[in-house]
N, CA, C, O and CB atoms as a CASP TS submission, in Angstrom:
PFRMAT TS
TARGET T0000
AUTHOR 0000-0000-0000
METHOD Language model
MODEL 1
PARENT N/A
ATOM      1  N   UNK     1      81.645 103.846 103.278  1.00  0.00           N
ATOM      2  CA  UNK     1      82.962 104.317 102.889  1.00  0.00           C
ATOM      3  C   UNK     1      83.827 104.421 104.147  1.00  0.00           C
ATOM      4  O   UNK     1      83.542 105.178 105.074  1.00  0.00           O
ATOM      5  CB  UNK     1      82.873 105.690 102.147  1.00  0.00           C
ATOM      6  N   UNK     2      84.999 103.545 104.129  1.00  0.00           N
ATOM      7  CA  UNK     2      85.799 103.469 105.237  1.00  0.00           C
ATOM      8  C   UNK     2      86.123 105.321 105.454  1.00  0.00           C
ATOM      9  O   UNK     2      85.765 105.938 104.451  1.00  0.00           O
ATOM     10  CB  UNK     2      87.284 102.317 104.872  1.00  0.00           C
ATOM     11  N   UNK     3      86.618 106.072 106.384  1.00  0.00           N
ATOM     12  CA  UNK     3      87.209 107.240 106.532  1.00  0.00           C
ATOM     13  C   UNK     3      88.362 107.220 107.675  1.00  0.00           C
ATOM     14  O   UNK     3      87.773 107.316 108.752  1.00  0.00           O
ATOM     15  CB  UNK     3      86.142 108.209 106.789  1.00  0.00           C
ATOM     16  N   UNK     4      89.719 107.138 107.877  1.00  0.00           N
ATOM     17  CA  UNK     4      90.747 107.365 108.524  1.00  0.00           C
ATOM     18  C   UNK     4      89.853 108.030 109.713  1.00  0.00           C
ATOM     19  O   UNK     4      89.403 107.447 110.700  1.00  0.00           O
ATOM     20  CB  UNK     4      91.908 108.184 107.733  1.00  0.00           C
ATOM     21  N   UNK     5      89.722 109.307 109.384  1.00  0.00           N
ATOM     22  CA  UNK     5      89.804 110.118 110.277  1.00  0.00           C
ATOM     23  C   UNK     5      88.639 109.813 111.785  1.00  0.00           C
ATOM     24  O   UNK     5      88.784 109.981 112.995  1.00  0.00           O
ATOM     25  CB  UNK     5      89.609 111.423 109.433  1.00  0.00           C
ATOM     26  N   UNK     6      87.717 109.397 111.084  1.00  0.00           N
ATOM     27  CA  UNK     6      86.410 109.221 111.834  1.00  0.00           C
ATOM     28  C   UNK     6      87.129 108.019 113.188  1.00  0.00           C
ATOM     29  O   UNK     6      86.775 107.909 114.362  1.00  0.00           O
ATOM     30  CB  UNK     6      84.893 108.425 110.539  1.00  0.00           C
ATOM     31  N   UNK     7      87.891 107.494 112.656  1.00  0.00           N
ATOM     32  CA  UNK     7      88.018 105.698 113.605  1.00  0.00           C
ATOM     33  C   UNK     7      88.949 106.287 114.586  1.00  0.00           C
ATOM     34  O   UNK     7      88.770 105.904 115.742  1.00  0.00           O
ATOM     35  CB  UNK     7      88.940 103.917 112.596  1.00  0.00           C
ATOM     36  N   UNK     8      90.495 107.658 114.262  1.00  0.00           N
ATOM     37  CA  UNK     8      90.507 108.178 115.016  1.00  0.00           C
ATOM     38  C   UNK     8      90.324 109.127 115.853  1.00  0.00           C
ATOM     39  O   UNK     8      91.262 109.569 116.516  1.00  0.00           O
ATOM     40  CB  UNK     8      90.776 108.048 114.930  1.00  0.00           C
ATOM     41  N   UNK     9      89.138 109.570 115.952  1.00  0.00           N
ATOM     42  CA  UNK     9      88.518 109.996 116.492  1.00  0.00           C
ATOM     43  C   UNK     9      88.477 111.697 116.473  1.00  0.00           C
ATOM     44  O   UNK     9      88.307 112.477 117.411  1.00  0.00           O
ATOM     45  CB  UNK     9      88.727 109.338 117.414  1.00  0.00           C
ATOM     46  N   UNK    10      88.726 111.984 114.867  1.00  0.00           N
ATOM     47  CA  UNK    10      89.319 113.099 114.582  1.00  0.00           C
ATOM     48  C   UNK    10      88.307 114.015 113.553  1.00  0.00           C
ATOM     49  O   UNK    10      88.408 113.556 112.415  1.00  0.00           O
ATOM     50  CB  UNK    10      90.719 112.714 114.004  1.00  0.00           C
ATOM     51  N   UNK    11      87.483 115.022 113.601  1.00  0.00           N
ATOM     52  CA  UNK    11      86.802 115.620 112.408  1.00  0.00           C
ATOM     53  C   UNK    11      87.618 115.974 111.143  1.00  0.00           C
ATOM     54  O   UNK    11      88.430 115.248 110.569  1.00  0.00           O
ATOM     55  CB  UNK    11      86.169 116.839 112.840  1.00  0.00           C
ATOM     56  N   UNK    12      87.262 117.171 110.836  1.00  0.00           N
ATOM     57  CA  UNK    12      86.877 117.839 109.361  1.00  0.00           C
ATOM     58  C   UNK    12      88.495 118.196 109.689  1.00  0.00           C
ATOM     59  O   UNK    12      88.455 119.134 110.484  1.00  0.00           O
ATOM     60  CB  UNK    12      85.349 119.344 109.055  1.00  0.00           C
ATOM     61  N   UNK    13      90.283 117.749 109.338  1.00  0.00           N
ATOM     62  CA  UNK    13      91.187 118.896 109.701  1.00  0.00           C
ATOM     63  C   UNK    13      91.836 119.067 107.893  1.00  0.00           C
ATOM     64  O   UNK    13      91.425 118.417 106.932  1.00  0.00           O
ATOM     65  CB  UNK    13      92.594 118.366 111.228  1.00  0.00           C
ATOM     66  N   UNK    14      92.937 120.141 107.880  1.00  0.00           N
ATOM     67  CA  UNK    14      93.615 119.593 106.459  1.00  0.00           C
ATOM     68  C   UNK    14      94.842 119.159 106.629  1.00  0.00           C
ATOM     69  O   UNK    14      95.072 118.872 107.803  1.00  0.00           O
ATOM     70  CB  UNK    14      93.750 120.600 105.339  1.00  0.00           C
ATOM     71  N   UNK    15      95.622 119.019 105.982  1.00  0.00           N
ATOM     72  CA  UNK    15      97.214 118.997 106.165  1.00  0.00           C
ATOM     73  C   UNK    15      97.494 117.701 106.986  1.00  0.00           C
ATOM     74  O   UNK    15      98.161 117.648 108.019  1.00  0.00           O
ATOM     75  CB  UNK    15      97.840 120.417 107.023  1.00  0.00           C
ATOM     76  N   UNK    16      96.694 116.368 106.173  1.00  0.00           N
ATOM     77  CA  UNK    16      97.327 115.036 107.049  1.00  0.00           C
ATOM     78  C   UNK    16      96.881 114.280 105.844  1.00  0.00           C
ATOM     79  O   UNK    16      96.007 114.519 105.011  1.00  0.00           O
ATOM     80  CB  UNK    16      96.607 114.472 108.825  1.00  0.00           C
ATOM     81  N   UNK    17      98.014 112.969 106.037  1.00  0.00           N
ATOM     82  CA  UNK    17      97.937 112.343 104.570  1.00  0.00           C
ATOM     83  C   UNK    17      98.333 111.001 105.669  1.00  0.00           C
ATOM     84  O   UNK    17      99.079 110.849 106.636  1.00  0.00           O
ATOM     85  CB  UNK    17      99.226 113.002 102.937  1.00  0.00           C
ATOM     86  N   UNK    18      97.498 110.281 105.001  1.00  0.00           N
ATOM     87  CA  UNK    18      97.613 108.414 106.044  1.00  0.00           C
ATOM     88  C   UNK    18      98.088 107.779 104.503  1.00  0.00           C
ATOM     89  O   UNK    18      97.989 108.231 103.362  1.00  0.00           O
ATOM     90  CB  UNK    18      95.358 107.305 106.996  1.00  0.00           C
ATOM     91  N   UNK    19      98.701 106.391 105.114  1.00  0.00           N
ATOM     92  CA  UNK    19      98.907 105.839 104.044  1.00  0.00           C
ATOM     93  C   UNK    19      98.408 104.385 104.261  1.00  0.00           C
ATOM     94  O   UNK    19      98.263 104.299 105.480  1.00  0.00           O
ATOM     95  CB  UNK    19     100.270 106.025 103.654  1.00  0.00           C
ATOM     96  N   UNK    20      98.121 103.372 103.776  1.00  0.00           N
ATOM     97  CA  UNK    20      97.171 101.958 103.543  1.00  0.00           C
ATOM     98  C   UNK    20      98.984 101.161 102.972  1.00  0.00           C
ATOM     99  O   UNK    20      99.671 101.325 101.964  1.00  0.00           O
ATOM    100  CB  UNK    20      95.288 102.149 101.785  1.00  0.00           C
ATOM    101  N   UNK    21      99.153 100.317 104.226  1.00  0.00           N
ATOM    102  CA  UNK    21      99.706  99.644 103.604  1.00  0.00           C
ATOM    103  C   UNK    21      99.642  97.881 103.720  1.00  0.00           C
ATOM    104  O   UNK    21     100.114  97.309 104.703  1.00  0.00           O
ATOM    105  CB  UNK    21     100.739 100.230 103.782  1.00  0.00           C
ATOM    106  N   UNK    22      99.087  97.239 102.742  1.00  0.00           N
ATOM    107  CA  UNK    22      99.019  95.857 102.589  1.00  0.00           C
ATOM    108  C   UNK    22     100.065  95.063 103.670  1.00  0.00           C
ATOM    109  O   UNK    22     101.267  95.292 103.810  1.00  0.00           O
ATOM    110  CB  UNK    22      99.357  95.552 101.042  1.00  0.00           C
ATOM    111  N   UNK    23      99.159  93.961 104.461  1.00  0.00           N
ATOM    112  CA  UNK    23     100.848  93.382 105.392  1.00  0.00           C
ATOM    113  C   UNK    23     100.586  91.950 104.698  1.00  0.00           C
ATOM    114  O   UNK    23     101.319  91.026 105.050  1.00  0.00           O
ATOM    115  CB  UNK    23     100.937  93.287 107.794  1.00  0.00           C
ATOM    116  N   UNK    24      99.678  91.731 103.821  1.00  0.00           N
ATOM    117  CA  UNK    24      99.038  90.245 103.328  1.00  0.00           C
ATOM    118  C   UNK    24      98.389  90.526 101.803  1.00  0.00           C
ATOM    119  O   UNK    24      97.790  91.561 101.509  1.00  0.00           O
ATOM    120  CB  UNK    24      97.625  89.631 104.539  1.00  0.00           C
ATOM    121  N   UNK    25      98.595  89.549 101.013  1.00  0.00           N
ATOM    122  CA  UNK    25      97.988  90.017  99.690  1.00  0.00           C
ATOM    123  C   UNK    25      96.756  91.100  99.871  1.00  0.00           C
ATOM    124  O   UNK    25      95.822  91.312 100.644  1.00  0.00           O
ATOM    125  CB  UNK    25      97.425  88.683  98.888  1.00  0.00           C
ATOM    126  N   UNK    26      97.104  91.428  99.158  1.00  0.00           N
ATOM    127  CA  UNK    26      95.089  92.274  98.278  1.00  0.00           C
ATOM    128  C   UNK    26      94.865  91.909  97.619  1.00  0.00           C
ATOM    129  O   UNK    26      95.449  92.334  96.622  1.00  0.00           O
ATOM    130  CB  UNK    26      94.579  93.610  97.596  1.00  0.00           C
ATOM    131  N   UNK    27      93.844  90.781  97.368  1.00  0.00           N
ATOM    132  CA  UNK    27      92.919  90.625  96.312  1.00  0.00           C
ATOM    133  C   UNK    27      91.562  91.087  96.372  1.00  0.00           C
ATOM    134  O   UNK    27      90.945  91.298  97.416  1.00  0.00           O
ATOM    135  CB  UNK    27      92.849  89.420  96.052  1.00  0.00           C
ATOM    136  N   UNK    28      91.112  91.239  95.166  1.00  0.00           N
ATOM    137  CA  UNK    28      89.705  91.534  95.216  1.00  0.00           C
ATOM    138  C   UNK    28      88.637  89.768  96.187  1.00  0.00           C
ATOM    139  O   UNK    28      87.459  89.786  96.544  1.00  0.00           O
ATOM    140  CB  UNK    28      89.263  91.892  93.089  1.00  0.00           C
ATOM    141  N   UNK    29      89.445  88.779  96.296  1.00  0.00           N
ATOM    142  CA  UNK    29      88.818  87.477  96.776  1.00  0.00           C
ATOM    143  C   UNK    29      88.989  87.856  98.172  1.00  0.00           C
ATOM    144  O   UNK    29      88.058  87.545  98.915  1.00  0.00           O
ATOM    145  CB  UNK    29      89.536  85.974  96.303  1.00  0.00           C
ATOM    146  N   UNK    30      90.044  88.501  98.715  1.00  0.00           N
ATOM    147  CA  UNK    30      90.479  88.949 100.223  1.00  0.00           C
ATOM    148  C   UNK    30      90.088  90.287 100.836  1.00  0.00           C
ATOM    149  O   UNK    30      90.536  90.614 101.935  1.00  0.00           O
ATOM    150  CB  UNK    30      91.953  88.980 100.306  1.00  0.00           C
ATOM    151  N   UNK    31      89.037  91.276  99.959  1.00  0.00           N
ATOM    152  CA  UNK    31      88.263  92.194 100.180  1.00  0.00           C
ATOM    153  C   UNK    31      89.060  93.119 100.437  1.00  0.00           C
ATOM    154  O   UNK    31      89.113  93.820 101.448  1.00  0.00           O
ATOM    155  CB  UNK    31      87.372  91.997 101.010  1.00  0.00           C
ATOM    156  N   UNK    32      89.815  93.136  99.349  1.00  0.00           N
ATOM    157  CA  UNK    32      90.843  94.405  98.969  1.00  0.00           C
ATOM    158  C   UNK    32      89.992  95.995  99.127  1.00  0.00           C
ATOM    159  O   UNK    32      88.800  96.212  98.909  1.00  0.00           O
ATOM    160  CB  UNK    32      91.419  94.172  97.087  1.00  0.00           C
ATOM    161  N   UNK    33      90.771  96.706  99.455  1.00  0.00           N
ATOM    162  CA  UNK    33      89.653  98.440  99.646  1.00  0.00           C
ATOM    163  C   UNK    33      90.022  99.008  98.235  1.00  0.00           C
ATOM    164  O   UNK    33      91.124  98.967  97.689  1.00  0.00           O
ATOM    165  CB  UNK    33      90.307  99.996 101.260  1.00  0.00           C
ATOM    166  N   UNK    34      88.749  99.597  97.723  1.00  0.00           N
ATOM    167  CA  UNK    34      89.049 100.343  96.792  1.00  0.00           C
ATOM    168  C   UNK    34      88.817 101.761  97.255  1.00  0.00           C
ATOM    169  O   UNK    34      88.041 102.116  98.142  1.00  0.00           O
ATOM    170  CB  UNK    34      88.375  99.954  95.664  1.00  0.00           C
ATOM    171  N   UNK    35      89.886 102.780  96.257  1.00  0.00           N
ATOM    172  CA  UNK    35      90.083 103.670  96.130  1.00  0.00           C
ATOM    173  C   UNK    35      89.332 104.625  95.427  1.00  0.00           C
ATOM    174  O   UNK    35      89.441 104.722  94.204  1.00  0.00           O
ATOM    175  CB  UNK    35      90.895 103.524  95.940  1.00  0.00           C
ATOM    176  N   UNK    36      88.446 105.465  96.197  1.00  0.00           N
ATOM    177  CA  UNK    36      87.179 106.121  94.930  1.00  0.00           C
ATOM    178  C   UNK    36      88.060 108.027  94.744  1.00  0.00           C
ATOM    179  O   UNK    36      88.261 108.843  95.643  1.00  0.00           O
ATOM    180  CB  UNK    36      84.646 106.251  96.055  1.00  0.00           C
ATOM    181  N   UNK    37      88.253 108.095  93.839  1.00  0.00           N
ATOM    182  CA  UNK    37      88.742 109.194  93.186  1.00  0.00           C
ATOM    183  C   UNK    37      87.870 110.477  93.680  1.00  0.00           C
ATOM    184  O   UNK    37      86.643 110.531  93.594  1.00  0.00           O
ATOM    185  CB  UNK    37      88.687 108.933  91.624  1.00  0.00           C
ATOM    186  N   UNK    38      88.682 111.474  94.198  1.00  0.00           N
ATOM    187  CA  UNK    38      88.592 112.834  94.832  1.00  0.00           C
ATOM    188  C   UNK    38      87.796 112.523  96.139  1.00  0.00           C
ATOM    189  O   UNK    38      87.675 113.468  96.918  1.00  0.00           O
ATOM    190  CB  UNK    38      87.820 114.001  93.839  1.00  0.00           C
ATOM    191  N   UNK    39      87.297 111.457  96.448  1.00  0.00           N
ATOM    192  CA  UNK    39      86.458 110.800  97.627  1.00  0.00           C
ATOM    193  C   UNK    39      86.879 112.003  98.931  1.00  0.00           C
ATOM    194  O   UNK    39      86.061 112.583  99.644  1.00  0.00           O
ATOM    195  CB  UNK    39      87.079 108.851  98.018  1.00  0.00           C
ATOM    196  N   UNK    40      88.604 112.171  98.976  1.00  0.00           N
ATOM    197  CA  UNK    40      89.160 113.505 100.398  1.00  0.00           C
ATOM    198  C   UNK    40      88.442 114.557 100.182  1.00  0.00           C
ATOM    199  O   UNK    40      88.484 115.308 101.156  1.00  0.00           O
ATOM    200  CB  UNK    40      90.904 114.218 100.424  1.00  0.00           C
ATOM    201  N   UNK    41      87.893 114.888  99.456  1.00  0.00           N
ATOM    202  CA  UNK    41      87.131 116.077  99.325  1.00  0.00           C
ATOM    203  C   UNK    41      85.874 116.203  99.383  1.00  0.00           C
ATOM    204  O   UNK    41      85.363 117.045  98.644  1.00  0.00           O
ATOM    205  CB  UNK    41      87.329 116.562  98.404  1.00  0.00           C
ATOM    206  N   UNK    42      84.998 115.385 100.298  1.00  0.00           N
ATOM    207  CA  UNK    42      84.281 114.577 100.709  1.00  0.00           C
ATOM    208  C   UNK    42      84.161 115.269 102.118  1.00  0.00           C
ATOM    209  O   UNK    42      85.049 115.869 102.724  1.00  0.00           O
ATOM    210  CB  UNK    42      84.768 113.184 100.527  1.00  0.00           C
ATOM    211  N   UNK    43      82.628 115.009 102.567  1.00  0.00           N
ATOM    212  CA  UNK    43      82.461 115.804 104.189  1.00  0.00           C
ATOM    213  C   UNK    43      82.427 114.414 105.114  1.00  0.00           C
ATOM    214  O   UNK    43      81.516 113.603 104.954  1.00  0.00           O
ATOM    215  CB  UNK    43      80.644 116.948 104.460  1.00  0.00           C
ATOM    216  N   UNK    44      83.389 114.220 106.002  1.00  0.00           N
ATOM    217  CA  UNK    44      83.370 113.581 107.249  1.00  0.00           C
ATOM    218  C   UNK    44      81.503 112.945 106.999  1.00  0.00           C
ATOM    219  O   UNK    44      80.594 113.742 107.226  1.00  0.00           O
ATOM    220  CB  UNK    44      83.812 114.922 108.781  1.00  0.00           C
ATOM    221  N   UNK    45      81.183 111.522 106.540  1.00  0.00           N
ATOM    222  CA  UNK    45      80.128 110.938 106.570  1.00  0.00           C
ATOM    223  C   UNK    45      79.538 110.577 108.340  1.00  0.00           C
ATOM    224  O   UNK    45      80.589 110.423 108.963  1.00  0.00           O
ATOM    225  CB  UNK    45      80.445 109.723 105.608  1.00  0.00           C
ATOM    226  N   UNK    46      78.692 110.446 109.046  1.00  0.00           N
ATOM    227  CA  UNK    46      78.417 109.771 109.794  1.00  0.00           C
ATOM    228  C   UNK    46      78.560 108.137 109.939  1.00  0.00           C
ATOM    229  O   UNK    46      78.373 107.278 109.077  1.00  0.00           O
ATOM    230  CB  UNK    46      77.528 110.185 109.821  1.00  0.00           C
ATOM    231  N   UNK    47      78.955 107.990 111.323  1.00  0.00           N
ATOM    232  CA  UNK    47      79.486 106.639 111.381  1.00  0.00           C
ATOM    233  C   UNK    47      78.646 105.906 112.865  1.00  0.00           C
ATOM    234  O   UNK    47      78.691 106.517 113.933  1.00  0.00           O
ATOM    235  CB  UNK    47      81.385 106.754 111.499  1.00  0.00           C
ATOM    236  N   UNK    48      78.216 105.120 112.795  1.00  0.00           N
ATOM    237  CA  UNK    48      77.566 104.414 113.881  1.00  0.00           C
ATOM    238  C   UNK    48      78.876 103.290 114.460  1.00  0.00           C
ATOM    239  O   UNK    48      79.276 102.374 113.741  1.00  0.00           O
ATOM    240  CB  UNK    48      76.015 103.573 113.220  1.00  0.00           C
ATOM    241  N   UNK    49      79.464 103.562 115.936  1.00  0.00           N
ATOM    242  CA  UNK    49      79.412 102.715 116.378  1.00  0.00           C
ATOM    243  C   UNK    49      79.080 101.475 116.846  1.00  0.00           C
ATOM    244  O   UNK    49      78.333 101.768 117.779  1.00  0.00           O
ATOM    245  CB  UNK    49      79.474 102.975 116.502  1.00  0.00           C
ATOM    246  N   UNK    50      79.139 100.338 116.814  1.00  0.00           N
ATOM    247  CA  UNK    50      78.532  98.969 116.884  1.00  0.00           C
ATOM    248  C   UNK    50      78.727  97.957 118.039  1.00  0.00           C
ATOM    249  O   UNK    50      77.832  97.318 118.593  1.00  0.00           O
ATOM    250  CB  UNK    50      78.961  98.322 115.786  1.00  0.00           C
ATOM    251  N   UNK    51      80.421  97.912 118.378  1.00  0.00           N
ATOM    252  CA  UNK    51      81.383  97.763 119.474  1.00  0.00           C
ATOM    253  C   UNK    51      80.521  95.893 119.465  1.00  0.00           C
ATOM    254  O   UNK    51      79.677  95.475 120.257  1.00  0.00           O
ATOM    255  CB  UNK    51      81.201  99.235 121.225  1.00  0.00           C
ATOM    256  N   UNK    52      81.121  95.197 118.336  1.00  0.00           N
ATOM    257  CA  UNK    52      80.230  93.808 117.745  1.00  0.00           C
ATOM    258  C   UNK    52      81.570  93.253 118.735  1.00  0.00           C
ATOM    259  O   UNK    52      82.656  93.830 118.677  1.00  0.00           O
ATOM    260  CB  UNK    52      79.993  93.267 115.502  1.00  0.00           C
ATOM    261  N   UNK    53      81.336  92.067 119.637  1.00  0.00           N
ATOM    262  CA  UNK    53      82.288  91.475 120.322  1.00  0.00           C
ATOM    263  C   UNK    53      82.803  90.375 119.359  1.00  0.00           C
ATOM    264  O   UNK    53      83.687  89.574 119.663  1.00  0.00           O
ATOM    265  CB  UNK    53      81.778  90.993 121.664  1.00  0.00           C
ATOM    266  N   UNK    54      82.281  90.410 118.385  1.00  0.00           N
ATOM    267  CA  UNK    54      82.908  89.200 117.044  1.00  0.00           C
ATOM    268  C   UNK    54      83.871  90.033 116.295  1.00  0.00           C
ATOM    269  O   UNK    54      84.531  89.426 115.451  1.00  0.00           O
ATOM    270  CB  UNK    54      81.565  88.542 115.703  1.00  0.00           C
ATOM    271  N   UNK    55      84.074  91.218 116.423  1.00  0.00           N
ATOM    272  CA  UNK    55      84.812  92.589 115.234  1.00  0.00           C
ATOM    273  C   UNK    55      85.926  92.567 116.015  1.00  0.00           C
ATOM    274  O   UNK    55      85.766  92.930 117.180  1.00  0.00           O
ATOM    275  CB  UNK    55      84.021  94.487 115.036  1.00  0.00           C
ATOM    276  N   UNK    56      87.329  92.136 115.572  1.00  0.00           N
ATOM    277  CA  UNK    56      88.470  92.490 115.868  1.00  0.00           C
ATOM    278  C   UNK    56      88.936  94.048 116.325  1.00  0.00           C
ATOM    279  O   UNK    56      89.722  94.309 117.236  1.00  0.00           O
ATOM    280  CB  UNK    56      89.041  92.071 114.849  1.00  0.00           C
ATOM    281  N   UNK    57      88.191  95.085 115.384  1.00  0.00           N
ATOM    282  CA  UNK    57      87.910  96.337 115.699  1.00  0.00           C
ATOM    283  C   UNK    57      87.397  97.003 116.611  1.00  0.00           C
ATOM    284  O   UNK    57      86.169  96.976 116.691  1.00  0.00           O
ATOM    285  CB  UNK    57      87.484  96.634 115.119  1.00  0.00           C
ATOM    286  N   UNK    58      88.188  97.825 117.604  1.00  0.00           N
ATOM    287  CA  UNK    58      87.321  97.943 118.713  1.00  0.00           C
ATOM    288  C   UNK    58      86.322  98.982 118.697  1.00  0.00           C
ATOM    289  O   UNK    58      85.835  99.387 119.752  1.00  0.00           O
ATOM    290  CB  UNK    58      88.042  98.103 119.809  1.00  0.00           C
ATOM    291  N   UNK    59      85.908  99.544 117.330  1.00  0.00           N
ATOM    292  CA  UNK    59      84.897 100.314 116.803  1.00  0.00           C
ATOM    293  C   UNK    59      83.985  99.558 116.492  1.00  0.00           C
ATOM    294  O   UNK    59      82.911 100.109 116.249  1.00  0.00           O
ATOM    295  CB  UNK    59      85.187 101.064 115.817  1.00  0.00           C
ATOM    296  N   UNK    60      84.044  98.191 116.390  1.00  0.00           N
ATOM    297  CA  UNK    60      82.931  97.723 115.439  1.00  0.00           C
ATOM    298  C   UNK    60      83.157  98.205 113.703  1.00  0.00           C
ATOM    299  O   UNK    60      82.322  97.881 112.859  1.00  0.00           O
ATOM    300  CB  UNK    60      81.438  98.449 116.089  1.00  0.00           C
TER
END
């Protein structure tokens, strides 16, 4: 489960709202993100860094 907060480098806070906005279609063929219902209310999951030199992401 992707989490905002974790990538910046941020724990457990309240009172912040991100928003996802498409710059290129979403399709489900283009690995559109789905949205899982009450998911924010949810505890900060663990996340393994990877730092893959093929990942555009500099998290991995």
């Amino acid at each position: 489960m992707h989490q905002d907060l974790t990538y910046w480098g941020l724990g457990a806070i309240s009172g912040m709202v991100t928003a996802w906005i498409a710059l290129s279609p979403s399709t489900p063929a283009s690995g559109c993100m789905k949205f899982v219902k009450a998911s924010h209310k949810n505890p900060i999951l663990p996340h393994e860094d990877s730092f893959d030199a093929n990942n555009l992401l500099s998290r991995g």
